[in-house]
C-alpha positions as CSV (number, residue, x, y, z in Angstrom):
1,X,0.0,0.0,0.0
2,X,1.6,3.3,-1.0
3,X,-0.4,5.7,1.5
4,X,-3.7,6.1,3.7
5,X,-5.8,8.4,4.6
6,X,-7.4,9.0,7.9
7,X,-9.2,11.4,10.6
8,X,-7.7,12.0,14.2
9,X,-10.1,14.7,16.1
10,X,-11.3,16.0,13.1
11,X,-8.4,16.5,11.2
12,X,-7.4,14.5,7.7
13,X,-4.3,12.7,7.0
14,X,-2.2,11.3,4.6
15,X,0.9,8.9,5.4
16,X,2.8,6.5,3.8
17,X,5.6,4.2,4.7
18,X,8.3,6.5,3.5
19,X,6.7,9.4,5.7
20,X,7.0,7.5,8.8
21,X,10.2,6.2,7.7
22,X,11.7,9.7,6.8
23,X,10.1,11.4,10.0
24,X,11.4,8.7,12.4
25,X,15.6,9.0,10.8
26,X,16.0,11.5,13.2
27,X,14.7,11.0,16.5
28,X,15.4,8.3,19.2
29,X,12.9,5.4,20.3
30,X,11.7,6.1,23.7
31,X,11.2,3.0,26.5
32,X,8.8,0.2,25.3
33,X,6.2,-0.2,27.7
34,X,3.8,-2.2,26.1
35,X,3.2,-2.3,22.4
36,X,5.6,-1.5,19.7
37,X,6.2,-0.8,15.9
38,X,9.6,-1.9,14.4
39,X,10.6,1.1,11.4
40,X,14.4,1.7,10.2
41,X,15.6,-1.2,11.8
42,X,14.6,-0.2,15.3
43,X,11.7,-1.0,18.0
44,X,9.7,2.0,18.8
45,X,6.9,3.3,21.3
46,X,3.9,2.4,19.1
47,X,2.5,5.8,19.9
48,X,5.6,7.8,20.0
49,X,6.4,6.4,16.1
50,X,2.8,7.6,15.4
51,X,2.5,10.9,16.8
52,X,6.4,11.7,15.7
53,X,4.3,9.9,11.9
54,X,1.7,12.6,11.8
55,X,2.8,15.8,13.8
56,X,0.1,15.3,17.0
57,X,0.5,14.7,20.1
58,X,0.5,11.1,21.1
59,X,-2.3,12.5,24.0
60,X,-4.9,12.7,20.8
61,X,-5.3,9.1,19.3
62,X,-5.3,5.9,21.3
63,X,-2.5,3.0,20.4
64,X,-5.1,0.8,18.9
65,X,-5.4,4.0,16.6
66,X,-1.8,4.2,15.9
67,X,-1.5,0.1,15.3
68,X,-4.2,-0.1,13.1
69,X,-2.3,2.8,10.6
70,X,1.0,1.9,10.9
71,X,0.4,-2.3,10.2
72,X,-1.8,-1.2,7.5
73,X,1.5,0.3,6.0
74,X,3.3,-2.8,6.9
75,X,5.6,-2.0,9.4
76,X,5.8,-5.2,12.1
77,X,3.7,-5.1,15.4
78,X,4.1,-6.4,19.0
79,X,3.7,-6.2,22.5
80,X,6.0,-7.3,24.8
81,X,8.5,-10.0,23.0
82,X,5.6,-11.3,20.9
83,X,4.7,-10.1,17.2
84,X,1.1,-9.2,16.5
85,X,-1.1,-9.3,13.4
86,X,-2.0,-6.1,12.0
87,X,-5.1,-5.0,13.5
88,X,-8.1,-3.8,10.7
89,X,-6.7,-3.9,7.6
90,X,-8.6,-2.5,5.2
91,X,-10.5,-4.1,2.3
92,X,-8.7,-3.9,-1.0
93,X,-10.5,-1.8,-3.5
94,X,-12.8,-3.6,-6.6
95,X,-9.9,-4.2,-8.8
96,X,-12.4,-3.8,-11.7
97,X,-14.3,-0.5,-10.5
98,X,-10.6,1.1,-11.2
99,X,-9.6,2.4,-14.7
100,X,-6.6,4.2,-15.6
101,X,-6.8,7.6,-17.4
102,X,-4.8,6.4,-20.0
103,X,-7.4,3.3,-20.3
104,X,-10.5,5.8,-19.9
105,X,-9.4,8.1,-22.7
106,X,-8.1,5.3,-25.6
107,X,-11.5,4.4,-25.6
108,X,-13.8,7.2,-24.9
109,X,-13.6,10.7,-22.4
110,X,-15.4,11.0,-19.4
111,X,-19.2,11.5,-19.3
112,X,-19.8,12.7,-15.8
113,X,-17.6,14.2,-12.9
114,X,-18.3,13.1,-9.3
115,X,-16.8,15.1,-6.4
116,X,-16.3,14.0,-2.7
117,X,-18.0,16.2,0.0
118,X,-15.5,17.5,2.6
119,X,-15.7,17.7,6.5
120,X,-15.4,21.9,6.5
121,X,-19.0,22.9,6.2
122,X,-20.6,26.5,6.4
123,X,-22.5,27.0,9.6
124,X,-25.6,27.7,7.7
125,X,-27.3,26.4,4.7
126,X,-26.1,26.9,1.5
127,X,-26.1,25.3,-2.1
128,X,-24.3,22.8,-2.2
129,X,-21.1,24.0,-4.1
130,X,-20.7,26.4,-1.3
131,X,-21.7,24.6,1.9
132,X,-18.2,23.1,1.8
133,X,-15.1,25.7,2.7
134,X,-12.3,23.9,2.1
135,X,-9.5,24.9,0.2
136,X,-9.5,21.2,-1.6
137,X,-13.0,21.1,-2.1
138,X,-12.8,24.2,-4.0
139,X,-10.0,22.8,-6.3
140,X,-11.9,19.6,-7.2
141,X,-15.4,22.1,-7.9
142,X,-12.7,24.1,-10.2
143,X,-11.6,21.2,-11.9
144,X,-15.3,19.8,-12.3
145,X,-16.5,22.9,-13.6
146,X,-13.3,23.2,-15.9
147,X,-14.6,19.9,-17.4
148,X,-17.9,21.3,-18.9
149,X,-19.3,18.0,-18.2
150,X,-22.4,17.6,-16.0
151,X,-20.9,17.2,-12.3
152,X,-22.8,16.4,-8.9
153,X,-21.3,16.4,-5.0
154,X,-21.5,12.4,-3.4
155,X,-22.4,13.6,0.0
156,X,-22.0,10.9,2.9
157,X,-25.7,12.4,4.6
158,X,-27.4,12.7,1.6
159,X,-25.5,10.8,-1.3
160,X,-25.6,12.6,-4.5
161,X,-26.3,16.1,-4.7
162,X,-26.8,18.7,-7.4
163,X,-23.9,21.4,-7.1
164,X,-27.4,24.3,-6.7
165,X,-29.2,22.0,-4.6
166,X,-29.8,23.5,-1.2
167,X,-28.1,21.4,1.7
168,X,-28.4,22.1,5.3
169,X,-24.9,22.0,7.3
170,X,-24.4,17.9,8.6
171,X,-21.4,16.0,10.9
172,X,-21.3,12.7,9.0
173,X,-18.1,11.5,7.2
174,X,-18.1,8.2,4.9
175,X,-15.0,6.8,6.3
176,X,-16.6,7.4,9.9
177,X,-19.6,5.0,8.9
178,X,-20.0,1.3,9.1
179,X,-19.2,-0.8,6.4
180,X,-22.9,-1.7,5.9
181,X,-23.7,2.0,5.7
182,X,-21.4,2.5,2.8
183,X,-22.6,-0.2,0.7
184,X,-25.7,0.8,1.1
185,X,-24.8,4.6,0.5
186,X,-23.3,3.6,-2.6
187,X,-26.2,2.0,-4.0
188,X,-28.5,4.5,-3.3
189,X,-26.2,6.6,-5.5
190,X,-26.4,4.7,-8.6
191,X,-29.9,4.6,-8.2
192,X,-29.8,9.0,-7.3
193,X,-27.5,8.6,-10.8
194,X,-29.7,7.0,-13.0
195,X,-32.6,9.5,-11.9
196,X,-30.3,12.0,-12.4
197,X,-28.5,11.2,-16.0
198,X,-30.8,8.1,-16.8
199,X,-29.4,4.6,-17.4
200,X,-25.6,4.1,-16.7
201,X,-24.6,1.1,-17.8
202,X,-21.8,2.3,-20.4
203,X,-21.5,5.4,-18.7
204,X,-18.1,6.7,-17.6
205,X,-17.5,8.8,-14.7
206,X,-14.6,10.8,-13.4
207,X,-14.4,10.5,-9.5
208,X,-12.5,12.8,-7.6
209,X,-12.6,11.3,-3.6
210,X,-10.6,9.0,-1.0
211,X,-10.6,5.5,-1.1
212,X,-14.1,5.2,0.8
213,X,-16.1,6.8,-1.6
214,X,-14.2,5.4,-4.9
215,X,-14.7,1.8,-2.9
216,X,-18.5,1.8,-2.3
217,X,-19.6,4.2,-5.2
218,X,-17.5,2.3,-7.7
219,X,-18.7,-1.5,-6.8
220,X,-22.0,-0.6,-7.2
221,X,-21.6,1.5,-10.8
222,X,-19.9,-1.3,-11.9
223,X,-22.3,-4.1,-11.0
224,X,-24.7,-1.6,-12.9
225,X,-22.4,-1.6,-15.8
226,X,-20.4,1.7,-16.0
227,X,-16.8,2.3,-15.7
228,X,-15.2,4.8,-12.8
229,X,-11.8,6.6,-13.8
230,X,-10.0,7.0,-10.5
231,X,-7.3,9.5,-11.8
232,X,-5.8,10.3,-8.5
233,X,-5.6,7.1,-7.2
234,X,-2.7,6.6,-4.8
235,X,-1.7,10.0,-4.4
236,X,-1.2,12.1,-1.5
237,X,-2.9,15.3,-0.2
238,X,0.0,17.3,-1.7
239,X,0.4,15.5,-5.2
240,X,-3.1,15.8,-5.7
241,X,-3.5,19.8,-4.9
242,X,-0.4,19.8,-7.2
243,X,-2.5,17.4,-9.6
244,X,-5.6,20.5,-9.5
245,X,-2.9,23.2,-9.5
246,X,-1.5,22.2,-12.9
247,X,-4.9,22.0,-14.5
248,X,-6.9,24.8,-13.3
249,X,-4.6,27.5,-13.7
250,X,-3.2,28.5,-10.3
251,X,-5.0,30.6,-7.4
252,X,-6.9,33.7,-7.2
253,X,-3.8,36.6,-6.3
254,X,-6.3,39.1,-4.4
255,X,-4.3,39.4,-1.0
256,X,-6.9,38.7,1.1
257,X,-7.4,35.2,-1.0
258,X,-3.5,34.9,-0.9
259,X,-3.4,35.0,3.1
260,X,-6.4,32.2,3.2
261,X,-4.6,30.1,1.3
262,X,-1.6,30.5,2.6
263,X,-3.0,30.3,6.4
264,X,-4.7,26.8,5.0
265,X,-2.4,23.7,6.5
266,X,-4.6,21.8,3.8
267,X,-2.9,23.4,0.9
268,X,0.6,22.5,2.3
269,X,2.3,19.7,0.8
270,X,5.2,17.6,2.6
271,X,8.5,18.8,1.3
272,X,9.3,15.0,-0.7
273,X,5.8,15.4,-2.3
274,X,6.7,19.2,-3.5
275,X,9.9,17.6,-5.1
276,X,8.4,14.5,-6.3
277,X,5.3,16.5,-7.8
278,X,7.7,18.7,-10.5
279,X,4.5,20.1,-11.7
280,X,4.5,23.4,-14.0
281,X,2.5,24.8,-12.2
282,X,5.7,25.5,-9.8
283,X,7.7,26.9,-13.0
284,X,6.1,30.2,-12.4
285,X,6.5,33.6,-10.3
286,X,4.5,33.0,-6.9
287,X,4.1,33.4,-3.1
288,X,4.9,30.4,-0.5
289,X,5.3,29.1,2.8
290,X,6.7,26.7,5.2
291,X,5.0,25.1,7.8
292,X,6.9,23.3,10.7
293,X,5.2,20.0,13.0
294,X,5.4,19.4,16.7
295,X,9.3,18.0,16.5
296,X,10.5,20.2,14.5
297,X,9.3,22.9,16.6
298,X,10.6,21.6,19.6
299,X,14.2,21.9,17.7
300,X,13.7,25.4,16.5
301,X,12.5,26.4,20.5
302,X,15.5,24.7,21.7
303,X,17.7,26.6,19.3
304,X,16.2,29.9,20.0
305,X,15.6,29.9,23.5
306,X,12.3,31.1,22.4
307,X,9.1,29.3,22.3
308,X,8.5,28.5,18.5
309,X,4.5,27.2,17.7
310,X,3.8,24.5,15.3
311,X,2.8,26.0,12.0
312,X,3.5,29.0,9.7
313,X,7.0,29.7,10.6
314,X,8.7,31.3,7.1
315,X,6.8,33.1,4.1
316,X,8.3,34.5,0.8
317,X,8.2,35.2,-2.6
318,X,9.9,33.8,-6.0
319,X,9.7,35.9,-9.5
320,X,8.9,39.3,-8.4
321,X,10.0,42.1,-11.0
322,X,12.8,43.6,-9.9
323,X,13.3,47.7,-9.1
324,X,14.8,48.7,-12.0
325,X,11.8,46.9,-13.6
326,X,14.2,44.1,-15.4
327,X,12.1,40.4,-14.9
328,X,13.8,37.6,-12.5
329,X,14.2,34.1,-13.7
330,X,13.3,32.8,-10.4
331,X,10.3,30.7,-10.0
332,X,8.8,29.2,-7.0
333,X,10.2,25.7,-8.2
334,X,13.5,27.1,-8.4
335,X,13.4,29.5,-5.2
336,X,12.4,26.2,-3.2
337,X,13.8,23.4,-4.8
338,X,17.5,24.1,-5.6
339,X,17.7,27.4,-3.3
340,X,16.1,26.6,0.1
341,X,15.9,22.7,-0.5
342,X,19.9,23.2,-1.9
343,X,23.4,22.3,-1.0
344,X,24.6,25.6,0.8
345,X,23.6,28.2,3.2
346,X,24.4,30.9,1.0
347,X,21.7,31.0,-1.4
348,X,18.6,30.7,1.2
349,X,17.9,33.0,4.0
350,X,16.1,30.6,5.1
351,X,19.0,28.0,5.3
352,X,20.7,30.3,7.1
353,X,18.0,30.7,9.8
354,X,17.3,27.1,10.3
355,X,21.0,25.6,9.8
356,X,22.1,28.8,12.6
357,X,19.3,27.3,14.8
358,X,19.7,24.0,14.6
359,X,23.6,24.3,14.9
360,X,22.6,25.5,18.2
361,X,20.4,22.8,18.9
362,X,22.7,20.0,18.2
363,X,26.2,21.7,19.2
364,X,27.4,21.5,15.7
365,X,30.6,23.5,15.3
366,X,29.1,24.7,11.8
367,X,25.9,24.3,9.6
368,X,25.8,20.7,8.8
369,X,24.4,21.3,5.5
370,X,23.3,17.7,4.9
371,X,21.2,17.8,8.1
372,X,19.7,21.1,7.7
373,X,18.2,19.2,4.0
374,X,17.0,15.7,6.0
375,X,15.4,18.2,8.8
376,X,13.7,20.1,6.3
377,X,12.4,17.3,4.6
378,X,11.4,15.9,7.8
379,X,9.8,18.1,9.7
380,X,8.5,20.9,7.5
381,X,5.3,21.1,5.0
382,X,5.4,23.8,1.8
383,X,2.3,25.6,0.5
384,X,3.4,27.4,-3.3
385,X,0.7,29.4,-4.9
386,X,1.6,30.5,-8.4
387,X,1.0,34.7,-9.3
388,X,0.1,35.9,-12.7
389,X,1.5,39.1,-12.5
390,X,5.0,39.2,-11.1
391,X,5.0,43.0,-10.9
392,X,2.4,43.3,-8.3
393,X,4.8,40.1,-5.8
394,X,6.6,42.9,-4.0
395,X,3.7,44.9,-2.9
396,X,1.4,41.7,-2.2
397,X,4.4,40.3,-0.1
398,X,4.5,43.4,1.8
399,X,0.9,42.9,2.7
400,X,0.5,39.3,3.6
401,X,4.0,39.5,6.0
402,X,2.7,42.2,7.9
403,X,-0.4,40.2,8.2
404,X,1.1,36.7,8.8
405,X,3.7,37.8,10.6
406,X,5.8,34.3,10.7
407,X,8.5,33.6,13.1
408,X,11.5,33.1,10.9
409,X,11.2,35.9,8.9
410,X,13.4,38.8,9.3
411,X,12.6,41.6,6.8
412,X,9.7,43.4,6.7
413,X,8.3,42.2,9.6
414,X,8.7,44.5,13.2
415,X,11.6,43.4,15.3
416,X,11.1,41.3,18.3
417,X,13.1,39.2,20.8
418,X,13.0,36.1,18.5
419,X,13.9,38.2,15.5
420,X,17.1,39.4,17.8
421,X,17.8,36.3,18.7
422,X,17.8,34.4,15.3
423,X,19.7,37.6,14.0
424,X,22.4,37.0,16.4
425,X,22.9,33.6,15.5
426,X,23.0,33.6,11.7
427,X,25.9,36.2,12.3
428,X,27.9,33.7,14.4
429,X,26.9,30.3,12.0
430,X,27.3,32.7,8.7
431,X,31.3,33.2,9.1
């Protein structure tokens, strides 16, 4: 299995193998009380491999929780001296309710577009296509509307839904619900389909949703006859908002859509997933930001001597025209990937700040350049948001710092005793 997605309090994740692999190279197991997980050749704290997985505190989730994730990736189990199944794994999906893209379009294109409702609901009532407020639901409407082709909302409450139909706000999530719930959802919406579009046997539709929805909703089109095109299938939260990115033209550059996005953990993408997405998207003039988990904060506090919050830590721009009005060749791609992601200090600011920290942190006698790019990787999370008109960056950057106001950022923000701090240290770790 390449990745899973889940829900703790809330909240949606992604992880794979390599995540929990990658996020676990730098830390130390803790005692074994009870249950463990073995990863890079080690035993771990079942719980402390999980919450170090996913960012959280090991307080918010339960170890039957963190078992249940981490066997269905593979990694080993036990408790005590003994090796334990796997508990829940879950069902693998209808091998014939799956079609490639390539396979969908060498014999005919899509005929309708289903989209997956989201948890992030208004308060009140609303049409459908704006009852749900998430940043990734509104790239998947973009995409469907994009398409031109007829498109409707699978709702877990209500199953399908026009995108104008009037919905009241609801709590319940498909991957929440029983299994006999969502074979039964899924039925009712190949029957809501055919009143909808008529018949569907022969019918191909695009589905845009996690495994839940393309599981149920796709056995049951198939038994009917149609064919589902799961395009996404297997990617991550950050390769797909990469995947929507590409094809609907970037985001909106109004500053005051620019600082949602950018405040949106949704939209940010682990670092490997930015490198390993490559997308054109990136190739282009932009705003982005870095967001930092638990651990990684914990390192940057220790550095600092200051207290340094999960999140937003580090915003900036890539492209912006310069004064004399002559145009930059930098692209967010470029200003992320080979500057900040790089080999040397030099060309990042950012580098600077977090190798000067973490040189603190760890007692190196200089910036260990190779650790500052397996931290990075580790524990921080990137949101890029490509900008049309690069003459208009400086301005718009001026704007969203002063609003954001992150951490780790040193110019035109007000000066602080972190800010003093951090300043002091990339002088001593720059020579």
């Amino acid at each position: 299995m390449e990745s899973i997605s889940f829900t703790i309090n809330g909240h949606g994740y992604v992880l794979s193998a390599a995540d929990v692999k990658l996020r676990l190279a730098q830390e130390t197991p803790d005692r074994i009380y009870q249950y463990w997980v073995k990863a890079i050749g080690q035993r771990w704290p079942v719980k402390q491999a999980f919450s170090l997985a996913i960012g959280v505190s090991a307080s918010d989730f339960t170890s039957q929780t963190a078992r249940r994730h981490l066997g269905s990736l593979g990694f080993p189990l036990g408790k005590g001296a003994q090796s334990i199944a796997a508990p829940g794994k879950p069902k693998p999906v209808p091998k014939a309710a799956r079609l490639s893209a390539h396979q969908v379009h060498a014999a005919s294109r899509a005929d309708v577009v289903l989209i997956s409702c989201v948890k992030s609901k208004r308060a009140e009532g609303a049409q459908a296509k704006d009852l749900y407020v998430s940043s990734y639901f509104s790239k998947m409407r973009t995409y469907a509307e994009s398409t031109g082709l007829p498109w409707f909302i699978l709702s877990a409450e209500h199953g399908l839904v026009r995108p104008d139909e009037w919905v009241e706000p609801y709590e319940k999530y498909l991957p929440e619900t029983s299994s006999k719930y969502q074979t039964a959802w899924g039925q009712k919406v190949v029957r809501q389909l055919e009143s909808a579009v008529g018949p569907v046997t022969g019918v191909t539709f695009d589905l845009h949703a996690g495994a839940n929805y393309v599981d149920s909703v796709g056995a049951s089109l198939e038994t009917a006859g149609a064919s589902v095109v799961d395009q996404l299938h297997g990617l991550s939260l950050g390769r797909r908002l990469a995947w929507y990115n590409e094809r609907t033209g970037g985001l909106d550059s109004s500053v005051e859509t620019m600082i949602a996005q950018l405040r949106d953990q949704e939209l940010a993408m682990s670092v490997p997933d930015f490198i390993a997405a490559r997308g054109a998207v990136f190739r282009s003039a932009g705003m982005y930001n870095f967001w930092v988990d638990r651990a990684g904060a914990r390192d940057l506090s220790a550095g600092l001597g200051y207290p340094i919050e999960p999140g937003l830590i580090y915003a900036g721009l890539a492209g912006a025209t310069r004064t004399g009005g002559s145009t930059s060749k930098n692209t967010l791609w470029s200003r992320i990937a080979t500057m900040h992601l790089g080999k040397t200090h030099r060309l990042s600011t950012l580098r600077l700040s977090l190798g000067s920290i973490l040189s603190q942190t760890h007692d190196w006698p200089a910036i260990d350049e190779g650790q500052v790019t397996s931290w990075m990787k580790t524990h921080l999370r990137v949101v890029a948001l490509p900008v049309a008109d690069a003459d208009t960056l400086g301005d718009l950057e001026t704007k969203i710092l002063i609003e954001l106001d992150p951490p780790l950022n040193l110019a035109k923000v007000g000066s602080n005793d972190i800010r003093l701090r951090l300043s002091s240290l990339r002088k001593l770790y720059a020579q």
